[in-house]
Structure formats: structure tokens, C-alpha cells
C-alpha positions as CSV (number, residue, x, y, z in Angstrom):
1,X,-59.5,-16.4,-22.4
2,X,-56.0,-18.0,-20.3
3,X,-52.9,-15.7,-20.9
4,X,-50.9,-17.4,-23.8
5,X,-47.8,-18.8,-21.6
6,X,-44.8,-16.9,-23.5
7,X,-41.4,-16.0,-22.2
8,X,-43.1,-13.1,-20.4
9,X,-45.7,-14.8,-19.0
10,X,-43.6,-17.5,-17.5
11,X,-41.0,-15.0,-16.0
12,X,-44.4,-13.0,-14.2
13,X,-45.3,-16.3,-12.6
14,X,-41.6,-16.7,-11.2
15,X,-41.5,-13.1,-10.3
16,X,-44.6,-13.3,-8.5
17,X,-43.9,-16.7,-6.5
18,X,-40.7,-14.8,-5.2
19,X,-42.6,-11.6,-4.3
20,X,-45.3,-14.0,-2.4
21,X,-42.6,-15.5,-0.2
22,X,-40.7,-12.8,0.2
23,X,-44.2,-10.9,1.5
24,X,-44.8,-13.6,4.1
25,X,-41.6,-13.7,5.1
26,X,-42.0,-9.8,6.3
27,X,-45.7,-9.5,7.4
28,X,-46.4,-7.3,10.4
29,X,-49.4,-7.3,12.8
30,X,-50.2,-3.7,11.8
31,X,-52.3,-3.6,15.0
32,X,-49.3,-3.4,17.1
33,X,-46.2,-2.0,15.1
34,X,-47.5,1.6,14.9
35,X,-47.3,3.4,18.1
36,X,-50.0,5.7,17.9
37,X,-49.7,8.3,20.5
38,X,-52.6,10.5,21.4
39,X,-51.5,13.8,20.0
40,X,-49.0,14.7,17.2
41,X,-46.6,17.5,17.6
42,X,-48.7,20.5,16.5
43,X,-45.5,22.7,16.2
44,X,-43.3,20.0,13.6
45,X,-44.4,19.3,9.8
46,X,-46.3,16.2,9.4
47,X,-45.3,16.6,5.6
48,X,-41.8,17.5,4.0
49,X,-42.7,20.6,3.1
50,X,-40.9,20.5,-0.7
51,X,-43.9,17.8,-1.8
52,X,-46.9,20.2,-0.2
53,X,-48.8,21.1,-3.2
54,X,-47.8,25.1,-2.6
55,X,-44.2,24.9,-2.3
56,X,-42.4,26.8,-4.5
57,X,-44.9,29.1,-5.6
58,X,-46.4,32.8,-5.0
59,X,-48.9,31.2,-2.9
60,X,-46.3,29.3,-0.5
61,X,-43.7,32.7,-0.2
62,X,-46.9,34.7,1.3
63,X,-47.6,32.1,3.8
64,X,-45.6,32.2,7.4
65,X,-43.9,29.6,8.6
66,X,-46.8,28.8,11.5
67,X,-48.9,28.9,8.6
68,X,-46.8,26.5,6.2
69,X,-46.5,23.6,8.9
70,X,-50.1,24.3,9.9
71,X,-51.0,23.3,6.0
72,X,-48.6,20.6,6.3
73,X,-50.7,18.9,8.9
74,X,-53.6,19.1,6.5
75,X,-51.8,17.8,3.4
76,X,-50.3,15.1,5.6
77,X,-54.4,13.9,6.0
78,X,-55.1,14.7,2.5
79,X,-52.0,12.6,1.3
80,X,-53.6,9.7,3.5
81,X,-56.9,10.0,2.2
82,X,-55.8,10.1,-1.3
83,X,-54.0,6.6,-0.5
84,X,-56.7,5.1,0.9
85,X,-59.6,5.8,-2.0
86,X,-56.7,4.8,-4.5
87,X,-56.4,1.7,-2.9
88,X,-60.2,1.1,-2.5
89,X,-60.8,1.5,-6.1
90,X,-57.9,-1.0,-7.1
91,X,-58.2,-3.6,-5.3
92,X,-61.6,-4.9,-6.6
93,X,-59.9,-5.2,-9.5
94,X,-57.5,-7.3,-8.5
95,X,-60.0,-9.5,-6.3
96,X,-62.2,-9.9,-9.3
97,X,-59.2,-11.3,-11.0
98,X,-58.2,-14.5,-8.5
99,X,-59.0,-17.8,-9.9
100,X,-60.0,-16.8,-13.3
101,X,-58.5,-18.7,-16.4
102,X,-56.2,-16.2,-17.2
103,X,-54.2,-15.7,-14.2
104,X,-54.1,-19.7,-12.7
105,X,-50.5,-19.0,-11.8
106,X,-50.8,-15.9,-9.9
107,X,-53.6,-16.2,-7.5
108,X,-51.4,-16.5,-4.5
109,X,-49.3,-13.0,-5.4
110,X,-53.0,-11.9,-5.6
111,X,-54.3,-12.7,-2.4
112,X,-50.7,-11.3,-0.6
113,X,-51.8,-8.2,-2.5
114,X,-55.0,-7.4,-1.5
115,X,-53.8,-8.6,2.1
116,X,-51.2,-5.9,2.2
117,X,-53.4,-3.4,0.8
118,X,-55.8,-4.0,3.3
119,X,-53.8,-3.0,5.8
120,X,-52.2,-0.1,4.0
121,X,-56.1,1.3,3.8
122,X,-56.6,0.7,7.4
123,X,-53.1,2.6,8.7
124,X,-53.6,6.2,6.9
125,X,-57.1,5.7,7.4
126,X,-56.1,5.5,11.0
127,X,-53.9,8.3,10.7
128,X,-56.2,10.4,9.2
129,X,-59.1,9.5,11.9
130,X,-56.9,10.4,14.3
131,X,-55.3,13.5,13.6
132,X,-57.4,14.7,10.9
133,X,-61.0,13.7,12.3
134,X,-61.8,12.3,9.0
135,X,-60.8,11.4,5.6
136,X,-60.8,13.6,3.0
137,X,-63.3,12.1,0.2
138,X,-62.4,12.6,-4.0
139,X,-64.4,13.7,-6.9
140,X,-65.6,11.0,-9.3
141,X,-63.8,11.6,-12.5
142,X,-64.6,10.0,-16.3
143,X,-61.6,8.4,-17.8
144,X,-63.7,7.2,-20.6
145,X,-64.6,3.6,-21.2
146,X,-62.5,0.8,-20.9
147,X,-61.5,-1.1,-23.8
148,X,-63.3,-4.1,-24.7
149,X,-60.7,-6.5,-25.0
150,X,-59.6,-8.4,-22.0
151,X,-55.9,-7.8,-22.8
152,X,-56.4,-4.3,-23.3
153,X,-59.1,-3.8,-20.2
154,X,-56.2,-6.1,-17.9
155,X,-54.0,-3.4,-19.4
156,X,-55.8,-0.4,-17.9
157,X,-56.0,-2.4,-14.8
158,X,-52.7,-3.2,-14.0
159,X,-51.6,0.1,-15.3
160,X,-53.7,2.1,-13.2
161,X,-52.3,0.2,-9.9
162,X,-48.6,0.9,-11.4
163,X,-49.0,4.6,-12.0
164,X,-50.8,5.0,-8.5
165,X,-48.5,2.8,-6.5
166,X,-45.5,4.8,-7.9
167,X,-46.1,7.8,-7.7
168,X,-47.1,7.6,-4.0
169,X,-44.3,5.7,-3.2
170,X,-42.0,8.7,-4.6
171,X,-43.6,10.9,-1.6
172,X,-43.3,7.9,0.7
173,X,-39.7,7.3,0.0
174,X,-38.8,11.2,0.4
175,X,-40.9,11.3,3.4
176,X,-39.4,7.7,5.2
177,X,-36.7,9.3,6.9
178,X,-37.6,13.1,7.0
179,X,-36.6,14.0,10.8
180,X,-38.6,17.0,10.3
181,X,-41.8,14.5,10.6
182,X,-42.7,13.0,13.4
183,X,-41.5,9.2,14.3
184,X,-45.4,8.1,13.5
185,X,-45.3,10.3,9.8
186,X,-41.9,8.4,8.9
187,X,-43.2,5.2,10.0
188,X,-46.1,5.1,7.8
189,X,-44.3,6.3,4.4
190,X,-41.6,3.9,5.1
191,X,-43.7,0.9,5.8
192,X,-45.6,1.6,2.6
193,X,-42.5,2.1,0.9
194,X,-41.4,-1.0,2.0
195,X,-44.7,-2.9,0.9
196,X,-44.6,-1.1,-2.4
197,X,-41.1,-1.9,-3.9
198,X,-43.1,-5.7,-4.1
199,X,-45.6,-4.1,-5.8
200,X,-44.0,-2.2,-8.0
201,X,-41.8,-5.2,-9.1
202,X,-44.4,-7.3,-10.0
203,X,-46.3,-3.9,-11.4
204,X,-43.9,-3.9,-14.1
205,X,-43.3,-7.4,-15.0
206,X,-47.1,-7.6,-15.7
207,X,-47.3,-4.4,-17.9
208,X,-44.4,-6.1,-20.1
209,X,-46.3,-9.5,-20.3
210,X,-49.4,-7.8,-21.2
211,X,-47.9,-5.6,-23.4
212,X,-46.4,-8.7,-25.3
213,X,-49.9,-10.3,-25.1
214,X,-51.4,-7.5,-26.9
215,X,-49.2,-7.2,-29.6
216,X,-49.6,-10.7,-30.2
217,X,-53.2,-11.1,-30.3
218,X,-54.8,-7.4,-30.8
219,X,-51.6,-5.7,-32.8
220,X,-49.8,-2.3,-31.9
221,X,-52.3,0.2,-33.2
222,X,-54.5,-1.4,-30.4
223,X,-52.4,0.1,-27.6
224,X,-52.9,3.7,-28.9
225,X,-56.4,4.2,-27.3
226,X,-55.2,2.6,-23.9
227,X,-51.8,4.4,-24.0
228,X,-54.4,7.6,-24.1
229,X,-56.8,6.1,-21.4
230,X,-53.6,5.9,-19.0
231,X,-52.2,9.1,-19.6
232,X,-55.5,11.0,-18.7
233,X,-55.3,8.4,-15.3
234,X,-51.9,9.8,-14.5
235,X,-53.0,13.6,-15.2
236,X,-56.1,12.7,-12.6
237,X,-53.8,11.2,-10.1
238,X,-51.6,14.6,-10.3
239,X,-54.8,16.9,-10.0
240,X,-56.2,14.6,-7.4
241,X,-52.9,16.1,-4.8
242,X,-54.4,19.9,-5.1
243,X,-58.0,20.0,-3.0
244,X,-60.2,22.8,-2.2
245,X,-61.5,21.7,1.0
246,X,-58.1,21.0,2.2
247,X,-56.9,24.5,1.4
248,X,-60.1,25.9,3.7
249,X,-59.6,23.6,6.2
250,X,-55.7,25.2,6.7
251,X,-57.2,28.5,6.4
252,X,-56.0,29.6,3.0
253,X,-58.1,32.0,0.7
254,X,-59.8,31.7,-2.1
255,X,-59.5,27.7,-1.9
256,X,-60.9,27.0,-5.1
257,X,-58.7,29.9,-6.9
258,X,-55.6,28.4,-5.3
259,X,-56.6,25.1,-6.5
260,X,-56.5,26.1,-10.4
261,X,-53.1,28.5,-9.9
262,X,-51.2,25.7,-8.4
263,X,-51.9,22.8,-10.6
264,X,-50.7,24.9,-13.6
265,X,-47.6,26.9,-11.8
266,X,-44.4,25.6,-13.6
267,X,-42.8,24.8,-10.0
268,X,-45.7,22.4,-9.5
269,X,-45.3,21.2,-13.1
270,X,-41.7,20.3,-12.4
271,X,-42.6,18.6,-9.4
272,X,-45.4,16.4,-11.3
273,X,-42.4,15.5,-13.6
274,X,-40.1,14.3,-11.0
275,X,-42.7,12.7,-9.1
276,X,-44.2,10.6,-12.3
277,X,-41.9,10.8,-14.6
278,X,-39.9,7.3,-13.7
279,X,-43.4,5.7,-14.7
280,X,-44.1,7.3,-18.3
281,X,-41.0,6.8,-19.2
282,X,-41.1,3.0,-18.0
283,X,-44.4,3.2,-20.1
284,X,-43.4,5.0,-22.7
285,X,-40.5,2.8,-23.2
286,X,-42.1,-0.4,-23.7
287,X,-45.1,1.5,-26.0
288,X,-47.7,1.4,-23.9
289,X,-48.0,5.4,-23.5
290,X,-46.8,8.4,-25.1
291,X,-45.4,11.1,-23.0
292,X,-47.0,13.7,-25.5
293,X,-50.1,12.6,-23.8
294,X,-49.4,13.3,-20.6
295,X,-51.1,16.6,-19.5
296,X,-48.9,17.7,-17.0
């Protein structure tokens, strides 16, 4: 079924024409504007350390300072990874949504989309090959079904690409000019950032118009189920940042222990809110989730 062209609609369609120009205006060759040098500095966090998943507990007082930028390197890799199978699983989405009838005016912004993400998957991959010696994989977790309804389905789509994109990019925009990183660290979370903000934009101008959709043709009691289906994506997301084989890999203890302590410390809790919190209230605001179901 073709999106009904409403106010909202229309104003996406502008949005996105700007975003598309503005993106090939400021397309890189990502083969040649990293310089990728053979070695990172082994002796320098690779990740501010306030974002690593133990900061600010028990967990993170007991570890020395070798120790802490030691597990820094490893989150840096894990942060990568985390990226990269985010964007793996998102873009099919938006590829299998190009030239269909309900999105004829935004197949360009499409295409500069996946285009950009493609090269986002191929930098922290890069990163992570390099100074990592692989990327970490992620456990397959049930969200549930997806709702029937193409508005409500586009919905969990689109959402799912919003809450990813901006809750990396809060890491990515703390991490862009951290001189505690390395030059090659900064570069990466501040190109993304940079990539993103498009994103983002046209992220939230496409939750609206859906949103309006819905109402229109499904009613508001419809959004309750997807509102739900989101806020178990974003608790996923935030679990997602605490792995096991991460923790062994830096050396720590009782890997899977630590796993379950952190998620659940109230320091980590806070950090989930600031880190999220922009995006359910964005959400929440324009009743498409409730922050009640948002398990920290």
C-alpha cells in the first residue's frame, strides 16, 4: 500500500532530498582517509574510559590502571563489532524497501543510506581485524513477532535503525575528540558521528510520518504492541554493550558473573539513561513508546 501523502509525508520527502545532497556533497573514499598504522598504542585507552561497561562500579575500583586501559582496548573491538552486526541487520531492511510503492519519493535517500552504511561496516570492521584479530559475534535474541501491518512492521523498522543509530552515536560523539584515544580511535567515532547526524535527521522525520500514518489508518491502541516491541529492542541494544567473551579476553574473572553484576549496577543504569534516554523521550513524546517499558 503507497504512504498516504499528508503534511508529514511531504515534509520526509523534502528532508530526505536535502539529506541526499548534502551526503554527496561530503562523501569520502574511505579507502584512503583513515591512516591505518600498523600498531596502536598499547599503553593509551582506545576507549574513554567513563562509557567502558565497568566504570563506575566495584568491578572497575579493583582493576589497576594497566588493567583498565588493557579492557579498554577490548571494549574499543567490542564497540566496533557491535556497530558492524547492527548495521548488517538494518540495512536489509532498508534495501528491501527501495522502489516499493510506498516509499517512490525516497529511494535516493535510500540508496545514500545503505552506501554510507556500507562503508561504516567496512571501517570498524577494519579496525577490529586489525587490532582485535576479529570481530566479536552477538547472540540471536527474540523480540517477538513483528506486527502485521505494513505501517506498524515500517514502524519497527525504522525505529529499530533510530534507537541503534543514536545510541551509538552518543559514544561516538563523546569519543570524537577524546585525546586520551588515539588519532585512528577519534577518527572513526567522529566520521560516524558525522555520517549519523544525516541519519538521525531523517530517523526522526520518518518515525513522525509513520506515526501519523498509523493513527490515521490502524488507530492509537494499535501503537501499544509496537511501542512494547521497541522498548524490549532498546533494552537488547543496552545488554548487547556487556559481553562475556570480551571480559575473558581482557583477563577479568568470572566473565559471565561480571556480565549479570554490571548490567544491573545503578552506575551502569545511569549510564543506560544518559546514553538512550534522548531517544525514548523523542519516542515517548510523539506516543510511539512508553518509558515505563523500558527495562533499564
Amino acid at each position: 500500500m503507497s504512504a498516504p501523502k499528508n503534511e508529514g509525508w511531504r515534509r520526509l520527502e523534502e528532508v530526505a532530498e536535502r539529506l541526499s545532497v548534502t551526503s554527496r556533497e561530503n562523501r569520502y573514499d574511505v579507502y584512503t582517509i583513515f591512516d591505518w598504522p600498523d600498531a596502536l598504542e598499547q599503553d593509551r585507552y582506545w576507549m574513554s574510559p567513563e562509557l567502558m561497561t565497568c566504570y563506575g562500579t566495584e568491578a572497575w575500583d579493583d582493576l589497576g590502571e594497566a588493567d583498565r586501559v588493557r579492557l579498554s582496548h577490548v571494549e574499543a573491538v567490542h564497540f566496533f563489532s557491535l556497530n558492524v552486526h547492527l548495521i548488517r541487520d538494518l540495512i536489509g531492511e532498508v534495501a528491501n524497501r527501495i522502489y516499493t510503492s510506498r516509499y517512490p519519493g525516497l529511494s535516493e535517500y535510500f540508496h545514500d543510506f545503505i552506501a554510507e552504511e556500507n562503508v561504516h561496516a567496512w571501517f570498524f570492521a577494519t579496525f577490529c581485524q586489525r587490532y582485535g584479530g576479529k570481530v566479536y559475534q552477538t547472540r540471536a535474541v527474540e523480540l517477538g513477532s513483528p506486527p502485521e501491518s505494513d505501517v506498524l512492521r515500517d514502524i519497527s523498522v525504522f525505529g529499530r535503525i533510530l534507537i541503534a543509530e543514536e545510541l551509538c552515536d552518543y559514544f561516538n560523539t563523546n569519543m570524537a575528540n577524546d585525546t586520551r584515544l588515539p588519532a585512528l580511535c577519534q577518527q572513526i567515532n567522529r566520521v560516524h558521528h558525522q555520517d549519523e547526524s544525516r541519519h538521525i535527521a531523517f530517523g526522526r522525520q520518518i518515525m513522525r510520518a509513520l506515526r501519523d500514518e498509523a493513527v490515521e489508518r490502524v488507530g492509537v491502541a494499535a501503537l501499544t504492541d509496537v511501542g512494547r516491541y521497541l522498548a524490549r529492542y532498546i533494552s537488547v541494544c543496552i545488554r548487547a554493550f556487556y559481553n562475556r567473551e570480551a571480559y575473558a579476553d581482557a583477563g577479568l574473572p568470572d566473565a559471565a558473573g561480571l556480565r549479570a553484576r554490571l548490567i544491573r549496577h545503578p552506575a551502569r543504569i545511569e549510564l543506560h539513561q544518559q546514553a538512550v534516554g534522548r531517544t525514548v523521550t523523542f519516542l515517548d513524546r510523539i506516543g510511539m513508546i512508553s518509558r515505563a517499558d523500558v527495562e533499564w
